[in-house]
C-alpha positions as CSV (number, residue, x, y, z in Angstrom):
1,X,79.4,-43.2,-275.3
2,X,79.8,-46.1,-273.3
3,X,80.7,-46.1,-269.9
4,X,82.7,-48.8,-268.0
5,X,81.0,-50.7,-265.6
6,X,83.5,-53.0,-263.2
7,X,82.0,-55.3,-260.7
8,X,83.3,-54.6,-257.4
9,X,82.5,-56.6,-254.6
10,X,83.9,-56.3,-250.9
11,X,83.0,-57.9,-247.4
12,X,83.2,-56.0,-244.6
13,X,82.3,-56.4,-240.7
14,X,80.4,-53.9,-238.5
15,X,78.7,-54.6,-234.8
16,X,79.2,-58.3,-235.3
17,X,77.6,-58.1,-238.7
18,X,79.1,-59.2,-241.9
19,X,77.9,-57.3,-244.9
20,X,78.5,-57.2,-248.7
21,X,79.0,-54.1,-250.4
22,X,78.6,-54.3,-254.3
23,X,77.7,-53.2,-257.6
24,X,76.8,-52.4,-260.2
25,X,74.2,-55.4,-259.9
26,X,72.4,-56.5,-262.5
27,X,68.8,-56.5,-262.3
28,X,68.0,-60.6,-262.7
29,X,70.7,-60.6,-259.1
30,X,68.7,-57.8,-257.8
31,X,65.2,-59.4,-258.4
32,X,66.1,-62.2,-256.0
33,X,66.8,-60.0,-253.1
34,X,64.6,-58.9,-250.7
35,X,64.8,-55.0,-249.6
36,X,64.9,-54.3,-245.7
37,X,61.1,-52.9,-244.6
38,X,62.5,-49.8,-243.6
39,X,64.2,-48.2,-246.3
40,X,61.0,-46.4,-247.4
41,X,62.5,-42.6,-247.9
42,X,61.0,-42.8,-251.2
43,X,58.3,-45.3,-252.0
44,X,57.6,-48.3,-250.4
45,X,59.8,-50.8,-250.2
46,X,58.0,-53.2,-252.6
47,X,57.6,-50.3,-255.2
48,X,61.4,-49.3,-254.5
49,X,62.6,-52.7,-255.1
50,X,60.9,-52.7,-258.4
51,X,62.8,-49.3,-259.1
52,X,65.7,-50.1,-258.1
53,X,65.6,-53.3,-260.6
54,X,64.2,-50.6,-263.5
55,X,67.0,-48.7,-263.2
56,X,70.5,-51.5,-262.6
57,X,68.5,-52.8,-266.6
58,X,68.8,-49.1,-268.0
59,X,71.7,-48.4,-270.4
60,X,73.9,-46.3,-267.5
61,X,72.1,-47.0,-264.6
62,X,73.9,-48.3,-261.8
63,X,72.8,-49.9,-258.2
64,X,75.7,-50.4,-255.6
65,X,74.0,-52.3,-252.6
66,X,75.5,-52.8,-249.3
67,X,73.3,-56.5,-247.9
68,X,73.2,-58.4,-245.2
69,X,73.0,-62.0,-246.8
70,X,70.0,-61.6,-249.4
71,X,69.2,-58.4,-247.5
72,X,69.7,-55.0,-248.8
73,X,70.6,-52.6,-246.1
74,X,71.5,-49.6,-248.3
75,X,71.8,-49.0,-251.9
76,X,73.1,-45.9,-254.1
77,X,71.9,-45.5,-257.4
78,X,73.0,-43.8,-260.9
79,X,71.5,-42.9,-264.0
80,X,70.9,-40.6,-266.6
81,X,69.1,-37.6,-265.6
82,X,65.1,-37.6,-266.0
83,X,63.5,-36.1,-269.5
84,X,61.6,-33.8,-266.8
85,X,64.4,-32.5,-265.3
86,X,66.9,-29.4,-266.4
87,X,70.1,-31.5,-266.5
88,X,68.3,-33.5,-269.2
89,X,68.4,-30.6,-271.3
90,X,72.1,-30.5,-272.1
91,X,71.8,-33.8,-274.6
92,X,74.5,-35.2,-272.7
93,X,75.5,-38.5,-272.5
94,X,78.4,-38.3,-270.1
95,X,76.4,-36.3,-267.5
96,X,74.7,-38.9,-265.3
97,X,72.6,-38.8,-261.4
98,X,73.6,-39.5,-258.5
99,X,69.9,-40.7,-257.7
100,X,69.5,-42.0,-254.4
101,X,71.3,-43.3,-251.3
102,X,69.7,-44.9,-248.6
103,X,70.6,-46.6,-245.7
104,X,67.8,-48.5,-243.9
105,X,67.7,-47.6,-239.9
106,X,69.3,-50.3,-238.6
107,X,72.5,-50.2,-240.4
108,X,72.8,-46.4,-239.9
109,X,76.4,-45.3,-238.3
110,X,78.1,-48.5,-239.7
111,X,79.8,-46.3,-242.8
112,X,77.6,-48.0,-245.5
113,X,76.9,-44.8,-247.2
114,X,80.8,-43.7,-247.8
115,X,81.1,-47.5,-248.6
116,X,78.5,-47.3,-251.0
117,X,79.5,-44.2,-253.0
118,X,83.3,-45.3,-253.0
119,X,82.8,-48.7,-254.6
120,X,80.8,-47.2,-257.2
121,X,83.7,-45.0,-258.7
122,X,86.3,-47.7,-257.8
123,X,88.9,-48.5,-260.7
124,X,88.0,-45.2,-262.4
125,X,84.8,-46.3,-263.4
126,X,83.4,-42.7,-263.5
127,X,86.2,-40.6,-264.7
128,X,85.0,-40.2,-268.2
129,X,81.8,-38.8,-267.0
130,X,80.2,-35.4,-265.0
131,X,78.3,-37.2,-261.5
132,X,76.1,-35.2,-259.6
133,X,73.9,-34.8,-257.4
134,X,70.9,-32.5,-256.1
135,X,70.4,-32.6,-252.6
136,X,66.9,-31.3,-251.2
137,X,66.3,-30.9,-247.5
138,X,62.6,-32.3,-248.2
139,X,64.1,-35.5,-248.9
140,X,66.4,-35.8,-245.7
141,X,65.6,-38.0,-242.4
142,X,66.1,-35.2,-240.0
143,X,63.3,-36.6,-237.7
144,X,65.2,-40.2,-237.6
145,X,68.5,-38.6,-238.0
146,X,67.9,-36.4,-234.4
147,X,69.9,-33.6,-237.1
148,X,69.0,-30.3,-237.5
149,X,68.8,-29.2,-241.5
150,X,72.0,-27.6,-241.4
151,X,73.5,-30.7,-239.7
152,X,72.0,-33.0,-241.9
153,X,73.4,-30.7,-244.9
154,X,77.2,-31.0,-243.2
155,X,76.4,-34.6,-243.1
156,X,75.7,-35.5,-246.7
157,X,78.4,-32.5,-248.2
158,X,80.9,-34.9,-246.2
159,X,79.5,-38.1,-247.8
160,X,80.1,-36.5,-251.2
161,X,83.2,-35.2,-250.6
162,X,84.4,-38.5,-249.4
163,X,84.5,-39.6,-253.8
164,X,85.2,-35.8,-254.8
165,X,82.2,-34.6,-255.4
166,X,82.4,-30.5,-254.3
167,X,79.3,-28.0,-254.5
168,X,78.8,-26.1,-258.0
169,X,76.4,-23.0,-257.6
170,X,73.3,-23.0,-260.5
171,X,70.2,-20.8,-260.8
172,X,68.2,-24.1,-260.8
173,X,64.8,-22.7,-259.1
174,X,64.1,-25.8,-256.9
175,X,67.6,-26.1,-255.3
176,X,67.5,-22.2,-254.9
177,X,63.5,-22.7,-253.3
178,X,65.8,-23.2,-250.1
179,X,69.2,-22.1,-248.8
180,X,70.2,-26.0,-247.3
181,X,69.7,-26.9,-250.8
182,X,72.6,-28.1,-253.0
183,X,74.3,-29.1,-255.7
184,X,77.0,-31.1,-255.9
185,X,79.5,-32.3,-258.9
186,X,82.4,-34.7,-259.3
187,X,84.3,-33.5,-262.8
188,X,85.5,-36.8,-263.9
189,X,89.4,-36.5,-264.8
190,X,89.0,-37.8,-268.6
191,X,85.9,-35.0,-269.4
192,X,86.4,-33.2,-272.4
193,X,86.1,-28.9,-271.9
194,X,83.7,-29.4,-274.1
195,X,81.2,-31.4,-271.7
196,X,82.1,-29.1,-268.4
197,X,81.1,-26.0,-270.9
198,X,78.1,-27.4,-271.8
199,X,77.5,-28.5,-268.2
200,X,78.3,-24.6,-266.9
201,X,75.5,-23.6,-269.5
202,X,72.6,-25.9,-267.9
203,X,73.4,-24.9,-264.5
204,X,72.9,-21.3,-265.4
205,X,69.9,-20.7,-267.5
206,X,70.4,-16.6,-266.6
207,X,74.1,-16.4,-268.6
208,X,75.3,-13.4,-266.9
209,X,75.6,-15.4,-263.4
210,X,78.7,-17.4,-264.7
């Protein structure tokens, strides 16, 4: 199935700052920026920049980048989910990731993330497919943040919620490894029944919880 992907592009001003948030950028644009030193959550920056440009060249995969100039301050990213993973199991091709968001520390409390997420499902771009996401406490900045878990949890539900995405329940042993743990899903409005049936059948490998 083939999913639409719209370039959207928007300027917008924070703290005397003027910043570009946009997307989905393809990877030869992405190549030729230059990733700010401190968005490390989840490799280092050299090796994330590399990722990043892996995954705007796959088939669904998506980058929306907020920059500063050639500068990336934040990014979010979307694909389809990993071979390794449960949600791969489904054979889906209208389930995709919400894989990453990241803000680097100098940008933070300018609303980039919301930004971020809500270009990337501008002009319906996602309603034909199932988003979501799998939030894991071991992956938040609670140290930089000054947040407790629980806060930081509130925090990121809120991001979600901002583009619809609400929290599903699954038996998924990892997200269940820790009660701040989530999962959260945006149901596109043009998924078949079909798709959100087959969908409720990955999130519960036990059958008699759903």
């Amino acid at each position: 199935m083939q999913h639409v992907k719209i370039q959207v592009a928007h300027t917008i001003e924070r703290d005397g700052r003027t910043l570009v948030v946009e997307g989905p950028v393809p990877p030869e644009r992405l190549r030729t920026m230059t990733l700010h030193p401190k968005l490390d959550a989840f490799r280092r920056p050299k090796d994330q920049h590399e990722a990043l440009v892996e995954i705007a060249g796959l088939p669904e995969g998506r980058v929306v980048l907020a920059r500063e100039g050639d500068l990336v301050a934040g990014y979010v990213t979307f694909h389809y989910p990993d071979e390794m993973e449960r949600w791969y199991e489904g054979g889906m091709d209208d389930l995709i990731e919400l894989g990453a968001i990241e803000v680097a520390d100098d940008y933070r409390s300018m609303g980039l993330g919301k930004a971020l997420i809500a270009a990337a499902f501008e002009h319906g771009q996602l309603d034909n497919a199932i988003v979501y996401t799998t939030e894991y406490y071991w992956h938040w900045d609670l140290e930089g943040s000054g947040l407790s878990v629980w806060g930081y949890r509130e925090m990121m539900e809120k991001l979600m919620k901002s583009v619809g995405m609400v929290w599903f329940a699954t038996d998924d042993p990892e997200i269940c490894a820790h009660p701040a743990n989530c999962l959260m899903v945006r149901i596109g409005k043009d998924v078949p029944l079909a798709s959100v049936e087959r969908f409720d059948r990955v999130r519960f490998r036990q059958r008699f919880m759903y």
